[in-house]
C-alpha positions, 0 to 999 in steps of 0.5 A, a space after each residue: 618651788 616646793 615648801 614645807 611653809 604650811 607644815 612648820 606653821 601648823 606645828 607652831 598653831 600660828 594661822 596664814 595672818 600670825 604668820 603674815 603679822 610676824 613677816 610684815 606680809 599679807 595674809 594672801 602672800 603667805 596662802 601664795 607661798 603656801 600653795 606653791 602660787 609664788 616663790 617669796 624672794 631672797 630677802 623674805 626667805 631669809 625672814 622666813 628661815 630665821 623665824 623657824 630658826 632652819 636654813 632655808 633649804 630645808 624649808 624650801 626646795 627647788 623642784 626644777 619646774 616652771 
């Protein structure tokens, strides 16, 4: 799944552990979600979608692949 993780908390200044810290996740999970390596699941994208205030389609796309 394609996402623009990265980009939205490059634009923030926040790094992979503020993230991390405001999700109540690790570190490697957000470098996971960051790098395409694993999908977060519904619950934690909604987590994701309401901090960045967007929906979660337009954070995250379904690239059709796997």
């Amino acid at each position: 799944m394609k996402n623009r993780l990265r980009v939205l908390r490059a634009e923030r200044n926040w790094s992979q552990a503020d993230l991390a810290e405001q999700l109540e996740v690790s570190r490697q999970t957000i470098n996971a979600i960051e790098t395409e390596k694993y999908d977060p699941s519904l619950p934690l994208a909604f987590k994701i979608a309401h901090l960045f205030q967007m929906s979660i389609e337009s954070i995250f796309q379904y690239d059709g692949a796997n």
